[in-house]
C-alpha positions, 0 to 999 in steps of 0.5 A, spaced: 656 057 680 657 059 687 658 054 692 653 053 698 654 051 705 655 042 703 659 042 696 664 045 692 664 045 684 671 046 682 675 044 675 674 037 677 668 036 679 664 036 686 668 036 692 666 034 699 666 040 705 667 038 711 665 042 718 671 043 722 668 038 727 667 033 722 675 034 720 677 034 727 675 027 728 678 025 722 684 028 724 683 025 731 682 018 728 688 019 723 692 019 729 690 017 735 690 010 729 697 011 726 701 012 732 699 009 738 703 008 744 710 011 744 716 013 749 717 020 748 723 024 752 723 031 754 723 037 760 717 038 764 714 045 765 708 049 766 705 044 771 698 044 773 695 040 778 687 041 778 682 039 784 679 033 780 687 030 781 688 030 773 695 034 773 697 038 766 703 040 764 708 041 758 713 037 755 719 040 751 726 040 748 730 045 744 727 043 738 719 043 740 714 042 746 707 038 746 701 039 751 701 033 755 696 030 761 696 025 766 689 023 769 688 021 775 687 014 776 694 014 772 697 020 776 696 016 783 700 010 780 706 014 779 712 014 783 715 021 780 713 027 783 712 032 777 715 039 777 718 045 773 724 043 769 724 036 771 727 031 765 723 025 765 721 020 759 715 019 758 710 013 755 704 015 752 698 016 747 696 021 743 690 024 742 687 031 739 682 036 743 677 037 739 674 043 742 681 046 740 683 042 736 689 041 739 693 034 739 696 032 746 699 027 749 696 022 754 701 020 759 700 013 761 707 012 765 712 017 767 721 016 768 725 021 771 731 021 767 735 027 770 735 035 771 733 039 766 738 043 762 735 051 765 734 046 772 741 045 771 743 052 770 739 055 775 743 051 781 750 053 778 748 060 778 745 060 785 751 055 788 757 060 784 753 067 787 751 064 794 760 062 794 762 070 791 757 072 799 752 075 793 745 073 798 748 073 805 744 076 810 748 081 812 748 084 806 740 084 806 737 092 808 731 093 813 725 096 809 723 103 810 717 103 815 713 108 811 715 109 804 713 115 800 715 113 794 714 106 791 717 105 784 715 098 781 719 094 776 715 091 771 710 090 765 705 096 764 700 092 761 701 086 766 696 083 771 701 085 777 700 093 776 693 093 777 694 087 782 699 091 786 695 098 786 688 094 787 691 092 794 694 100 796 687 102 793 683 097 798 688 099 805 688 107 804 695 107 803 697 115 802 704 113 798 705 114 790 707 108 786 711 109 780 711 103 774 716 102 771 715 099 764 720 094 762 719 087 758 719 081 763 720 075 759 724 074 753 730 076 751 733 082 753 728 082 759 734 082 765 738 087 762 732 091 761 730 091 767 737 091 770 737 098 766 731 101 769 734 098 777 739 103 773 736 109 771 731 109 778 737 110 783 740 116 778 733 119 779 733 119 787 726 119 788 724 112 790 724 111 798 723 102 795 723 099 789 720 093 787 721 088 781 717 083 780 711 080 774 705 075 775 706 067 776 708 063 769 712 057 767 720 057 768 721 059 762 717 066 763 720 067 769 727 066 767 729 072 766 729 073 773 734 068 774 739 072 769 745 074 772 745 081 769 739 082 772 740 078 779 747 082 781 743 088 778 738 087 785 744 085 789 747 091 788 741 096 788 742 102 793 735 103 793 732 098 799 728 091 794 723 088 795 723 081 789 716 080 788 715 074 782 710 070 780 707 065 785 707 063 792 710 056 790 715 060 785 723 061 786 728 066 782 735 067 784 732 075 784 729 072 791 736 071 793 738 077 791 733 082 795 733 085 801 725 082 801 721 077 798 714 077 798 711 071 794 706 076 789 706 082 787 700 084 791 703 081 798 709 086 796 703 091 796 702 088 803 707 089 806 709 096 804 703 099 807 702 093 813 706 100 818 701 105 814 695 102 816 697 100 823 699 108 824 692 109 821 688 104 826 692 107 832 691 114 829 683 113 828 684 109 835 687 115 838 682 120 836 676 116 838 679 116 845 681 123 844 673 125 842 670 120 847 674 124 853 673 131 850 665 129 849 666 126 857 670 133 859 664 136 855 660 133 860 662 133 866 663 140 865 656 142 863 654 138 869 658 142 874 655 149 870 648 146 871 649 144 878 653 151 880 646 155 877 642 151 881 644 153 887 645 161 885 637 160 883 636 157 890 641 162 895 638 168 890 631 173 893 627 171 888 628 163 889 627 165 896 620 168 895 618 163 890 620 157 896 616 161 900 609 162 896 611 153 895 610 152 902 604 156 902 601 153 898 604 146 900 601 148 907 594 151 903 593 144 900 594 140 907 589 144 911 585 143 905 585 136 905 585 135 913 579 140 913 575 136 907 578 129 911 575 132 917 568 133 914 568 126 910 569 123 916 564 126 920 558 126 915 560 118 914 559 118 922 552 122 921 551 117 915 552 110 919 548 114 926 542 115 921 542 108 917 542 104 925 536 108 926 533 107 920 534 100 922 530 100 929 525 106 928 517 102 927 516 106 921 520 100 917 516 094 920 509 099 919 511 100 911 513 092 910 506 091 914 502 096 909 506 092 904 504 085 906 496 087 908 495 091 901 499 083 897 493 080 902 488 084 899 490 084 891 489 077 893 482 077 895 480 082 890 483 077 885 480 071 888 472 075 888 466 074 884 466 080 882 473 080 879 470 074 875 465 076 873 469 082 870 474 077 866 466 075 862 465 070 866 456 069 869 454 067 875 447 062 875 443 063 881 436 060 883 430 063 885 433 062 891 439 066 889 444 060 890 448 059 886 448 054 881 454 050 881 452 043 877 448 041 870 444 037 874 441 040 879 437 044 873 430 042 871 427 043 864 423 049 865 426 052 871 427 060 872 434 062 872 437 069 873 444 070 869 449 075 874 454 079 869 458 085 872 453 090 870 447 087 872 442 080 872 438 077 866 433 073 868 433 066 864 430 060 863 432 052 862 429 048 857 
């Protein structure tokens, strides 16, 4: 029978089946219960400080290494400073990473309990070669201002390479870069590279080297502290630039060097810092040189301009036309005198005839028809006969009065009705 994903049958029966969670917290419990606090002694290397203040680093000796880490509440008690190489003993816990499964010490109190073993080696290396005058200053070459070729000793497939590159690719460097690959780490790593230092001086094309790799542990960068590989740099006809690991990272190669930089892309820095310099005074130059010709260019053109206009004015043509401007000018000004002339005059006459108008009787004799006529539409208006054409009737006596109440009306008494077109004789009742 097949199993599915939560039993196994075997020969024995069912078997339960664990999911690799399930069996991390198992092994984590097993341990973490089994063996508690314990002093352990070792070397110290591939230390890492985080910004949250809990600090990472390796514990080794010959025989085996384990991960270990100091929280930060633990690491502000100590007194110990950690760094690479560093022989400590250590008490702590330990403790498995379930999200890697990996099991790591947990570091409660740290010891120094001496200098470790490459520690060790790395001084009395640099003490025995700094007596032999192998990394005096004097020895030490000026770097060519602005190399043609540049060879870069170290891994091909290494972060370095595109590093160092990235950083001549974004500066507009015109040199040429050859990598030489070489192995950087592990054994047989210096007299490789002490070999290719060899081989790029036979071939005569480099105006600069550069040796170098990315940052690592001690252990990883250790190459660059074996001697074949130190006197190798030390006795380089090529001018050497020491560009290995971190800016916090020393090998005795950075001894040995002519120039240390303190990664391969502040080496890359460095080689072409001259280059562009020369490239901004340059670009500089050339604005200042157009600014100045487009101002010549100018000036020039101005002074061309300038001479043209006088030929055109000292030539017969420019005379005559001047002459027909001031004949037209002198046109336009009689013109316009003649046209003042006259508006002022017909002004005059206009102001004479106004105050004229104002004393002539002829005003008075109009305003006077005018107010006799409102006059007599007034009694026109007030007349009987202009009742009358309103509908209104007139009642008069036999006497012809008009009759102006009810009561002087008697029953029986003959009346004559007036309208606007005629009388009616009427009688009251």
């Amino acid at each position: 029978m097949r199993p599915d994903s939560e039993t196994l049958f075997g020969a024995q029966g069912e078997t339960q089946v664990e999911s690799v969670g399930e069996f991390t917290r198992r092994v984590k419990t097993l341990l973490e219960s089994s063996i508690g606090l314990a002093w352990v002694r070792g070397e110290v290397s591939n230390v890492r400080a985080q910004g949250s203040g809990h600090v990472y680093f390796s514990l080794k000796d010959a025989a085996a290494q384990v991960s270990a880490v100091l929280f930060r509440g633990d690491a502000l008690r100590q007194t110990v400073k950690l760094r690479d190489g560093l022989q400590v003993v250590v008490l702590g816990e330990v403790s498995v990473y379930e999200a890697r499964g990996q099991y790591q010490l947990i570091v409660r109190a740290i010891v120094e309990d001496g200098v470790g073993k490459l520690q060790r080696e790395f001084e009395a290396l640099k003490a025995r070669l700094t007596a032999e005058g192998l990394f005096a200053p004097e020895k030490k070459r000026r770097l060519p201002a602005m190399p043609a070729t540049v060879g870069f000793v170290t891994s091909a497939t290494g972060a370095a390479v595109q590093d160092f590159v990235r950083i001549f690719v974004r500066r507009g460097w015109r040199g040429r870069v050859v990598v030489l690959p070489v192995k950087v780490q592990g054994d047989g790593a210096a007299a490789e590279m002490a070999a290719m230092l060899g081989l790029a001086q036979e071939l005569g094309i480099f105006d600069l080297i550069v040796i170098g790799r990315g940052g690592g542990s001690t252990e990883d960068l250790w190459a660059f502290n074996e001697e074949v590989l130190v006197r190798a740099v030390a006795a380089c006809r090529v001018p050497v630039i020491s560009a290995v690991g971190h800016e916090i990272d020393f090998t005795l190669c950075d001894f040995a060097a002519d120039v240390r930089a303190e990664t391969p892309s502040a080496a890359a820095e460095l080689i072409s810092s001259t280059f562009v310099a020369c490239a901004e005074r340059a670009q500089q130059a050339g604005a200042a040189m157009a600014t100045a010709l487009e101002r010549a260019a100018a000036e020039a053109r101005e002074r061309l301009d300038h001479a043209r206009s006088r030929l055109r004015l000292l030539s017969p043509s420019a005379q005559i036309e001047q002459g027909f401007l001031r004949l037209d000018d002198l046109s336009n000004r009689l013109a316009a005198a003649l046209r003042g002339t006259t508006q002022s005059r017909r002004q005059a006459l206009n102001e004479a005839r106004a105050g004229l108008a104002r004393v002539s009787p002829e005003g008075r004799v109009q305003l006077e028809s005018h107010r006799l006529l409102a006059l007599w539409k007034r009694l026109q208006a007030a007349s009987p006969a202009s009742v009358l054409n309103r509908g209104f009737a007139i009642i008069r006596d036999e006497a012809g009065r008009p009759v102006l109440r009810r009561a002087a009306v008697s029953s029986g008494q003959k009346l004559t009705a007036e309208f606007a077109d005629g009388t009616v004789p009427v009688r009251s009742e």
